[in-house]
Phi, psi and omega in degrees: 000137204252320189161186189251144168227103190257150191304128161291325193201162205261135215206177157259172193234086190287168167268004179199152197292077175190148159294337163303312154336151163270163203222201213193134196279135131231145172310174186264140175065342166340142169254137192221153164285156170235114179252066176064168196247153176220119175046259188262000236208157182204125184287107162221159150338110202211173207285320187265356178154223221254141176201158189235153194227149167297152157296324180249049161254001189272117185219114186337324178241156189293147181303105174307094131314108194275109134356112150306127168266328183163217187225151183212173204234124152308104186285299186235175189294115213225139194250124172302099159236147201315313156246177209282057177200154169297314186286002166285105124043064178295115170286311177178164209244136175212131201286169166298106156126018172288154191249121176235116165311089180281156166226080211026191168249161186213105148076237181265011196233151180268152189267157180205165164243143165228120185059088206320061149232116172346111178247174154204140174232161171319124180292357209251334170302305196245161163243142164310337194228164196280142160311125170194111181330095187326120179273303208176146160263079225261168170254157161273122197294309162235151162298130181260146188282156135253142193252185188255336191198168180275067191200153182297295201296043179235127172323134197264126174274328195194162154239155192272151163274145164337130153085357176276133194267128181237179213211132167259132208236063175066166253193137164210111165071262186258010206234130162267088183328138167193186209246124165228148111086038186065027162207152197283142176211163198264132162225137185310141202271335187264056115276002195231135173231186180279333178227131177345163191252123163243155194272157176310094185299335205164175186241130177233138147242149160353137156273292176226193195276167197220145148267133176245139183255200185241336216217107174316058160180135212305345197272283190355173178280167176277137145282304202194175186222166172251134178293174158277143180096331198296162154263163211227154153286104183241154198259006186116212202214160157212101163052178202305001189227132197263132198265121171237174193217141210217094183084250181250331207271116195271159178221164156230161172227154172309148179285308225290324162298357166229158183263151126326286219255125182277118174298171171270185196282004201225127154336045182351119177268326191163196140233168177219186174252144162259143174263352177224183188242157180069070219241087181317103159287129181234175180281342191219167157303004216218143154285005168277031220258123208295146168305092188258347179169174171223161180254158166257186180263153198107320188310143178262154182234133152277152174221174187215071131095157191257200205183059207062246177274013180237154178244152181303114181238185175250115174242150135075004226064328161283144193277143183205154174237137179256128178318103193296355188275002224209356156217157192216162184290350182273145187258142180274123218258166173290170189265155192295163206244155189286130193092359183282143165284140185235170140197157212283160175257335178229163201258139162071045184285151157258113171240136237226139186284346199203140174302027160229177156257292241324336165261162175277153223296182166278335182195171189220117177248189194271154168322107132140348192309137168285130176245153152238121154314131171223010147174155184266134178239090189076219143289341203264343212226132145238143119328095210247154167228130168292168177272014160268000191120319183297120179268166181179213178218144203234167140260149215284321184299001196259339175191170201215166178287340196262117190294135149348141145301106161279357181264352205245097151323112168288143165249156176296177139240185182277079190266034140298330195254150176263112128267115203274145164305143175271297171223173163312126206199142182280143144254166156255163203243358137191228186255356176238018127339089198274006187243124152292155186228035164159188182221155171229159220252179196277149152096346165270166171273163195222157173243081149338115190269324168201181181224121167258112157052192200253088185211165173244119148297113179227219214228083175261102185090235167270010194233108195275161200183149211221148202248141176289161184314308193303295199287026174238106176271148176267149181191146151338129162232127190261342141357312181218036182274128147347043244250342171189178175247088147231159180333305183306317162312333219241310177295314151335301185278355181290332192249338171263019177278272147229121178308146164088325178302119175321152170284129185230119176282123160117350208261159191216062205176116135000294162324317180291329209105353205194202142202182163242193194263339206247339138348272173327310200253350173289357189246313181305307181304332166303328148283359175261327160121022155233119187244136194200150180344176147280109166240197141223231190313306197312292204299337149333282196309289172292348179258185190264347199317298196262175169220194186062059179272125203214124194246015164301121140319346204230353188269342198280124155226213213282155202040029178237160203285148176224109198257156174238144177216173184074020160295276145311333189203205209233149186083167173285106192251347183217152169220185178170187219231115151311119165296316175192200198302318187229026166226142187219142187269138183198165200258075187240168158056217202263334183239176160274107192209201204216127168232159176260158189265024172254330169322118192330317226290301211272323185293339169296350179246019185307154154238311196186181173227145174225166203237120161292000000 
């Protein structure tokens, strides 16, 4: 006799070592004498001889019978063992989401039957609910039902509130999943978003155009952006940035970038003056820009920023652009009244017998010399009396209401060069002045007539006046560089020798103080060494002196006339000497300067082009 042995489980009891035999029921735990194995079979004892049991239905001990506790789900792919250690005996491998009968636990391992015999696995393996990945983490948008099941007919268990954050196990058809009360339920998938639902607070606009982020803080990603001015639907604060909302999905901008009061669409820049009358408001930047109004001269302006050569303006409540050349920081003053004192500013004043130059002046008077007006003649001319008596005509750009520095001697300057405003900055009315009495804004160029001690004499309006030194920068115009000795060339310098020199009516000579524009080119040309009478623009236009007459805008280049017409009078009324394709020096506005024919003022009265 080998031992005592008991049924693992309840099995049979053949009469011959084969499963074929006939056999006989044993119970679980039955006890047999044991007389050695014949192959797979173990020889025992029965009340009439001998009967044989499979061996490994056989166990030294009697079998523990476990209570079923309940059912558990294999969360991950999990290994089966004959006992309760890792160091056991692998029985077998079971995928994720196998449904296991447990019959308790031993240590760290859940009890299981296999073959009705005991395994085990990790407790840690399982779960109460079948496995499904975690997806995502949503707020709930509105209150929502939960259901038992992903179907309209699956019983509403419960409801979620606004705003409760659920953890998502995957998706089943239109239905989310999740963990409620330790079993899985259903919630509709269009109730849930990515971010808390916040009610609406209030209405805001743009300040200026916006970037909206995903996150209160400008280092986040960009979403989408808003102009200035929309108005916005806003969600609360968050720390320095106001939560806007775009579909479901929320953004933020800085509080500090909206406004209550819907701004205009356009920045305030400044204000300015209009200087001149009937002053065209268009719809556009462009003259072809429909008429919407006019300014008068005087007019004070808001203006919101430029636009090539037009500046922005306000009508009516509508943005409209006005020609920029054609308002200033300056308010425009009155003209001085009969009896006012003047004296001259400059050495070699010209005083002219007659409110023209055609002849050269009658006398040159000296710097500081005293005047009394006794009538003002257009801009250009007052009628004057000395203090011998002698009456005449000054030009307005030669003197002022404001007495001179007698100690400080004008110098020439270089009037080949562009001088620019460095920023906004006053001129004076003269080097001793302790108030400025206007301004010239950043960025223009100015024509220096001379430099007294350090100030430059230029030109505001007709009226001369002086900008320090400090406040200019100089630079090269390569414009008016020499490039050969032909004629054309030659007529170019003839005339930029001086830039800057007053507009003087009738004069077509230097000696005067000046030219005029049809002046101007009778003198350049002559000096180029083609020569002829004086005439004026019509005789230009209409006459053989120049040829190649081109009434293209896009046709003009360097050293050829360039006429305008309808300025002053009707017909061909200003001409000047083309620089290249678009800029040309000419005897305009109050001085001799250099403008382009793209500019409002001169391309709606643009004519034509001639050739020397």
């Amino acid at each position: 006799m080998v031992g005592t042995r008991y049924a693992k489980r309840a099995t049979s009891l053949f009469v011959e070592p084969k499963t074929t035999s006939a056999k006989t029921a044993v119970t679980q735990n039955q006890s047999f004498e044991t007389f050695g194995t014949t192959g797979t079979f173990t020889r025992v004892a029965t009340k009439t001889g001998y009967a044989f049991v499979l061996t490994t239905d056989l166990a030294d001990t009697q079998v523990v019978s476990h209570p079923e506790t309940g059912v558990r789900y294999v969360q991950q792919q999990t290994t089966v063992y004959a006992t309760a250690t890792t160091k056991g005996e692998v029985v077998q491998s079971l995928p994720v989401n196998t449904s296991l009968h447990t019959y308790g636990v031993e240590g760290s391992f859940t009890r299981i039957k296999r073959n009705d015999e005991y395994a085990y696995v990790l407790t840690a393996h399982l779960g109460t609910l079948k496995y499904y990945p975690k997806t995502a983490r949503l707020y709930v948008q509105r209150a929502t039902p939960i259901y038992s099941a992903p179907n309209a007919s699956g019983s509403i268990i419960d409801q979620q509130k606004t705003n409760t954050l659920l953890t998502i196990y995957g998706k089943s058809g239109v239905y989310s999943r999740i963990i409620f009360r330790g079993v899985h339920a259903y919630v509709k998938t269009a109730d849930l978003g990515s971010e808390k639902v916040y009610a609406a607070t209030g209405t805001r606009y743009a300040k200026r155009n916006l970037s909206v982020y995903t996150s209160a803080s400008t280092k986040s990603k960009m979403m989408y952006s808003v102009k200035r001015a929309d108005k916005l639907t806003i969600y609360g604060t968050s720390g320095s940035y106001t939560r806007l909302k775009k579909g479901t999905v929320y953004g933020y901008v800085k509080t500090s970038d909206l406004v209550t009061k819907k701004p205009d669409l356009y920045d305030v820049t400044g204000q300015r003056y209009v200087t001149e009358d009937d002053v065209v408001i268009r719809s556009q930047a462009k003259l072809s820009g429909k008429k919407i109004g006019t300014l008068k001269k005087g007019k004070s302006i808001t203006i919101y920023g430029k636009s090539g050569y037009f500046t922005r303006v306000k009508y009516n409540n509508i943005f409209g652009f006005v020609d920029s050349s054609r308002i200033g920081l300056n308010k425009p003053k009155a003209k001085a009244k009969k009896g006012t004192t003047f004296y001259v500013h400059l050495d070699q004043t010209p005083l002219f017998s007659a409110d023209v130059a055609y002849s050269r002046p009658a006398a040159y008077l000296k710097k500081g010399t005293k005047l009394i007006g006794l009538k003002s003649i257009d801009d250009d001319f007052w009628q004057v009396r000395l203090a011998s008596g002698q009456t005449g005509y000054v030009l307005n750009p030669y003197i002022s209401t404001s007495k001179p520095d007698m100690k400080l001697t004008q110098k020439a300057i270089n009037r080949t060069k562009i001088y620019t405003v460095k920023q906004t900055t006053s001129f004076f009315s003269s080097p001793t002045s302790p108030k400025g009495s206007g301004l010239v804004e950043q960025g223009k160029r100015v024509y220096p007539r001379h430099r007294v001690g350090n100030f430059y004499v230029i030109q505001s309006g007709w009226t001369p006046v002086y900008l320090p030194v400090s406040a200019v920068t100089i630079t090269s115009d390569k414009r008016v560089i020499k490039k050969n000795n032909t004629r054309g060339e030659k007529l170019i310098q003839a005339a930029v020798q001086h830039i800057g020199t007053p507009y003087t009516w009738g004069s077509q000579n230097a000696v005067n103080g000046g030219f005029d524009c049809s002046g101007l080119i009778h003198y350049a040309t002559n000096k180029a060494g083609k020569y002829g009478g004086r005439t004026n623009v019509r005789g230009y236009w209409y006459g053989a002196f120049f040829t190649n007459r081109r009434t293209s805008i896009s046709s003009g280049k360097r050293s050829d006339i360039v006429f305008f017409q309808n300025t002053y009078t009707d017909g061909p009324s200003h001409i000047g000497i083309m620089l290249d394709s678009e800029h040309f020096i000419h005897a305009g506005g109050s001085q001799l300067q250099i403008n382009s024919i793209y500019e409002p003022r001169w391309q709606e009265h643009f004519l034509g082009f001639k050739s020397m």
